[in-house]
C-alpha positions as a Markdown table, in Angstrom:
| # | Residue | x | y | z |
|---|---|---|---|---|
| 1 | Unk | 0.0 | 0.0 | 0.0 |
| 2 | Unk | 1.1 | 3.5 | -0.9 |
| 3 | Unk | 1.7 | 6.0 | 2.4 |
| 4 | Unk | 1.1 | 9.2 | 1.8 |
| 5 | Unk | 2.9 | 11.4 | 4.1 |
| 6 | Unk | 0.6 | 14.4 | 5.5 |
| 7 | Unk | 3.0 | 17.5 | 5.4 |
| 8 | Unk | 0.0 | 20.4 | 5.1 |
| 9 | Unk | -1.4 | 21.3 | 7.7 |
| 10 | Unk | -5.3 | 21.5 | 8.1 |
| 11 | Unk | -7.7 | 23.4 | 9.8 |
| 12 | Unk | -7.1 | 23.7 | 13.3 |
| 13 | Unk | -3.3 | 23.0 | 12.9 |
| 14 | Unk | -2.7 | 26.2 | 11.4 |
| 15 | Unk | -2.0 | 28.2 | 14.2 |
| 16 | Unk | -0.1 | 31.2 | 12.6 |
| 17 | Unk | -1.6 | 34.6 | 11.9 |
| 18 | Unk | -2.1 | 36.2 | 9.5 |
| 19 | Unk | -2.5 | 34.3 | 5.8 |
| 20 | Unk | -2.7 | 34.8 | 3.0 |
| 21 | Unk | -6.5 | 32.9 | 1.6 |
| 22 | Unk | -6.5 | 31.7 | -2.1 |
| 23 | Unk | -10.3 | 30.4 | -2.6 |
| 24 | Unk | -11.6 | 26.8 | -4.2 |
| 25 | Unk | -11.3 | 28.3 | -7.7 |
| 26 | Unk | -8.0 | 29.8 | -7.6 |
| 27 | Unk | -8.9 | 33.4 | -6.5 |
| 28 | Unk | -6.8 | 35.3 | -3.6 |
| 29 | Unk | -8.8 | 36.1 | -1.0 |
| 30 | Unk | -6.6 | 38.4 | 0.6 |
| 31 | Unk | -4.7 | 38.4 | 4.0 |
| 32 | Unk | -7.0 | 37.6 | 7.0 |
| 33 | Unk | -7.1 | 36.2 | 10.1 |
| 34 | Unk | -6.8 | 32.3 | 10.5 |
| 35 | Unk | -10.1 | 32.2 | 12.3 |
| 36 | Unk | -12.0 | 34.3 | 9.5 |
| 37 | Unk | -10.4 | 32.0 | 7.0 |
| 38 | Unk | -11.5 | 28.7 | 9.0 |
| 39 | Unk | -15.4 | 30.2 | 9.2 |
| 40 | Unk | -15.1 | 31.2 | 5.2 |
| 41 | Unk | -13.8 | 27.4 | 4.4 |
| 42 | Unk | -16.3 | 25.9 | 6.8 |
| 43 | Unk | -19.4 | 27.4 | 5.1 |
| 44 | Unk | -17.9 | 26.4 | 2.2 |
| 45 | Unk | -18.3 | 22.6 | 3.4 |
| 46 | Unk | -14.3 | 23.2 | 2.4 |
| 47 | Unk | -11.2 | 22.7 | 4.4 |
| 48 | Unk | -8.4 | 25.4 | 5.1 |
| 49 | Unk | -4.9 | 24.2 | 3.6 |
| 50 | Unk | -1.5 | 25.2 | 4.7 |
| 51 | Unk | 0.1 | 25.0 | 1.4 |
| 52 | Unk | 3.3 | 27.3 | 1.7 |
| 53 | Unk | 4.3 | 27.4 | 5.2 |
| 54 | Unk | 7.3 | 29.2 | 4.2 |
| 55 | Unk | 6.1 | 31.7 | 2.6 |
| 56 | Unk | 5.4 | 35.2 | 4.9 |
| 57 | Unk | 2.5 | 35.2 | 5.5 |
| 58 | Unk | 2.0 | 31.6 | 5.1 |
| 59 | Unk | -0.5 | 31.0 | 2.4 |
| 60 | Unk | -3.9 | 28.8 | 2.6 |
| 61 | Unk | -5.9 | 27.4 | 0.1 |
| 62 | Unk | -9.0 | 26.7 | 0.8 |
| 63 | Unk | -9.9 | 23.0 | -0.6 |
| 64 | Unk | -11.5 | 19.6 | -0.4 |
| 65 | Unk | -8.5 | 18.0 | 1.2 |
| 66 | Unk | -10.0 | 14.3 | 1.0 |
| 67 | Unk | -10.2 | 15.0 | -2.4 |
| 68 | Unk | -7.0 | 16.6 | -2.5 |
| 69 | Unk | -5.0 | 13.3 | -1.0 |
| 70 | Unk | -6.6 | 11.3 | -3.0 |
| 71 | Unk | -5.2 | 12.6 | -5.9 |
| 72 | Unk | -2.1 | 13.0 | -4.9 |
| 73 | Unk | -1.8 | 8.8 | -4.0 |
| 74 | Unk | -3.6 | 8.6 | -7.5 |
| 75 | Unk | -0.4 | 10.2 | -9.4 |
| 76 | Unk | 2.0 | 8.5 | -7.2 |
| 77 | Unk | 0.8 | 5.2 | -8.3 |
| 78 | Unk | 0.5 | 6.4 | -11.8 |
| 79 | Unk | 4.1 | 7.2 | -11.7 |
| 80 | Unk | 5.5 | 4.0 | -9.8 |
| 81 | Unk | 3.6 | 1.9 | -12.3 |
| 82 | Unk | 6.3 | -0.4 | -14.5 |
| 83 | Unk | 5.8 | -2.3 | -17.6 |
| 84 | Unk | 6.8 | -5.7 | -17.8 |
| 85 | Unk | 8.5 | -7.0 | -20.7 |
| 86 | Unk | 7.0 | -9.5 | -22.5 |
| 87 | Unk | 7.9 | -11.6 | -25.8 |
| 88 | Unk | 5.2 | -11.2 | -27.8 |
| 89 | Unk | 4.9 | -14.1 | -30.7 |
| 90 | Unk | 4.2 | -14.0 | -34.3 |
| 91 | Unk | 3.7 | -17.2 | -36.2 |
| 92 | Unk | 4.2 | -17.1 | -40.4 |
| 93 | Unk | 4.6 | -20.1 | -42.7 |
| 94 | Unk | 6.9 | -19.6 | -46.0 |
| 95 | Unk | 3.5 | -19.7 | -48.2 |
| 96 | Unk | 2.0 | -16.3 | -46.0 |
| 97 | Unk | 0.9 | -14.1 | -48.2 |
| 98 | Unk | 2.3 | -10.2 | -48.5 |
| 99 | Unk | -0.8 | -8.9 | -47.6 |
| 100 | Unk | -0.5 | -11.3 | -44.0 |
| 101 | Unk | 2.7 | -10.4 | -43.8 |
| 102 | Unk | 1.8 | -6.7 | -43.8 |
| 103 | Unk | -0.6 | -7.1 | -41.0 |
| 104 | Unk | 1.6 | -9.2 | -39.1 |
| 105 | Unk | 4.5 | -6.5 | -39.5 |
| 106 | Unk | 1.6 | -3.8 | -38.4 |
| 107 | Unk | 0.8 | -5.9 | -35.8 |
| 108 | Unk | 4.8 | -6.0 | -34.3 |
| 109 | Unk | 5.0 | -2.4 | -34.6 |
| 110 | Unk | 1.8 | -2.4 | -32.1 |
| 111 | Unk | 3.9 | -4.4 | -29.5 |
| 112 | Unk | 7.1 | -2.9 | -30.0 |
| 113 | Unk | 5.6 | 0.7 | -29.8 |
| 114 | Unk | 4.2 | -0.8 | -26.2 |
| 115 | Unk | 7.8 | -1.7 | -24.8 |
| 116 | Unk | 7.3 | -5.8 | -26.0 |
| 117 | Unk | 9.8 | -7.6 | -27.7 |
| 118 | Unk | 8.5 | -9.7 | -30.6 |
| 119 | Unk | 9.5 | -12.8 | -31.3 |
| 120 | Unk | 9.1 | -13.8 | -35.6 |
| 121 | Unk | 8.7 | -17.3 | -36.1 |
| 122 | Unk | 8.4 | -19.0 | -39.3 |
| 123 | Unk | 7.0 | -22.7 | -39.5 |
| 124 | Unk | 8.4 | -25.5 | -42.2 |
| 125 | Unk | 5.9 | -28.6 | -43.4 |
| 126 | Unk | 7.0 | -31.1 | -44.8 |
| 127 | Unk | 8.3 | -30.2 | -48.5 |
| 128 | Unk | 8.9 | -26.5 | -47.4 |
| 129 | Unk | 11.3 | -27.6 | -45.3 |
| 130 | Unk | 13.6 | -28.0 | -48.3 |
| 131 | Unk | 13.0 | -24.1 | -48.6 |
| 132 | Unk | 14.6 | -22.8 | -45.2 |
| 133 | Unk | 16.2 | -19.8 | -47.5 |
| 134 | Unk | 12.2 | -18.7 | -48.3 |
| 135 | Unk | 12.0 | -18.5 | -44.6 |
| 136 | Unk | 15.1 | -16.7 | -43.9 |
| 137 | Unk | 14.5 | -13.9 | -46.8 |
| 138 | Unk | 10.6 | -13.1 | -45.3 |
| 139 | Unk | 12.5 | -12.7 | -41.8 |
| 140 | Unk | 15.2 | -10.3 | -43.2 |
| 141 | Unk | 12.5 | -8.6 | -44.6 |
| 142 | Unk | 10.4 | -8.5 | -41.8 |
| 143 | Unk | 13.4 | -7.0 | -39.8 |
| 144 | Unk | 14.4 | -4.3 | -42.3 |
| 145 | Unk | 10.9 | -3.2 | -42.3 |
| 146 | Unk | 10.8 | -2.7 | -38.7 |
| 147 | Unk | 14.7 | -1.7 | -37.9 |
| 148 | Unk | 13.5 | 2.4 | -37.6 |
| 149 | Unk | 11.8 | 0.9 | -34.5 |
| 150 | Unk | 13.6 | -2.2 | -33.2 |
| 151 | Unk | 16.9 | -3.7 | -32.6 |
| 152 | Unk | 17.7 | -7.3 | -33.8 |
| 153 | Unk | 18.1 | -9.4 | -30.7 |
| 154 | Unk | 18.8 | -12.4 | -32.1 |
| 155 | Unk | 19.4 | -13.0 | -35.9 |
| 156 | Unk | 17.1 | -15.4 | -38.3 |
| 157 | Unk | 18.3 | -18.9 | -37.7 |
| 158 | Unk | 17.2 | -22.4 | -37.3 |
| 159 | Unk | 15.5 | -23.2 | -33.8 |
| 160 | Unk | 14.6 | -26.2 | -33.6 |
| 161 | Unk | 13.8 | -28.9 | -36.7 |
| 162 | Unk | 11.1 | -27.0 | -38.1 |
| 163 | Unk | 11.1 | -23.5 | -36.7 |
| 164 | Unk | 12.9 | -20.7 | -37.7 |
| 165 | Unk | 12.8 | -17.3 | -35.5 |
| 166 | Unk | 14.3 | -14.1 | -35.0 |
| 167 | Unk | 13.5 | -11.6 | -32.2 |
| 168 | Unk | 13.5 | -8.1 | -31.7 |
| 169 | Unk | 13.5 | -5.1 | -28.9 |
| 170 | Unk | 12.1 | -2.0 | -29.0 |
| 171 | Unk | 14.7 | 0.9 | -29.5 |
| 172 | Unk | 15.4 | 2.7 | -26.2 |
């Protein structure tokens, strides 16, 4: 869980005076009294909000401060948030047509774009495995049509009897 420290001080915590009162919509209020600025954010349903304590006189803002926490906790998740790499697979026989290719290269360029690294494989059948060069040419094209937005991990080669692959990473 996410802790939120509370550094402003609220309310009754504010306990010097004069300040400086900026209003819910952004509009400076003026310098008054911290009880006349409690009373204005109290019939306001509002709280009063220490927001520069440095400052002389310390400025207030007057503010939903529920509201206001949790959307601060809101952004610091948003900004701890980390993607997680994953190989993303696309499968092509030596017969796929350019049209499939192009949608399969479109397709890459989706993942890639999203921080994935795609993995290319092409699968030999029986007689097209006396073509492995078919397979090897569609996967160096493949890669030159993508190499303005990915590296080549690992070159086109032989995986196992029937698969060849090649796999790329997103440019960083």
């Amino acid at each position: 869980m996410l802790k939120i420290e509370n550094t402003n001080r609220i309310n009754e915590q504010i306990r010097i005076s004069p300040v400086r009162v900026v209003d819910a919509e952004g509009e400076i209020v003026g310098v008054i009294t911290v009880d006349e600025a409690r009373k204005i954010a109290t019939e306001a349903g509002m709280d009063l909000v220490e927001v520069a304590p440095n400052a002389r006189p310390p400025v207030c803002r007057i503010m939903d401060y529920g509201k206001f926490k949790y959307d601060q906790k809101k952004k610091l998740a948003k900004n701890n948030k980390q993607h997680h790499v994953q190989v993303k697979e696309i499968r092509l026989r030596p017969k796929t047509g350019e049209h499939d290719i192009d949608f399969k290269v479109k397709r890459a360029r989706t993942f890639l774009a999203g921080g994935d690294k795609v993995k290319i494989n092409v699968i030999f059948r029986g007689r097209e495995n006396a073509h492995h060069e078919r397979g090897r040419d569609m996967l160096t094209e493949i890669v030159k049509r993508l190499e303005d937005i990915a590296k080549l991990e690992k070159a086109p080669g032989m995986e196992s009897g029937r698969t060849m692959s090649a796999i790329l990473a997103p440019k960083t």
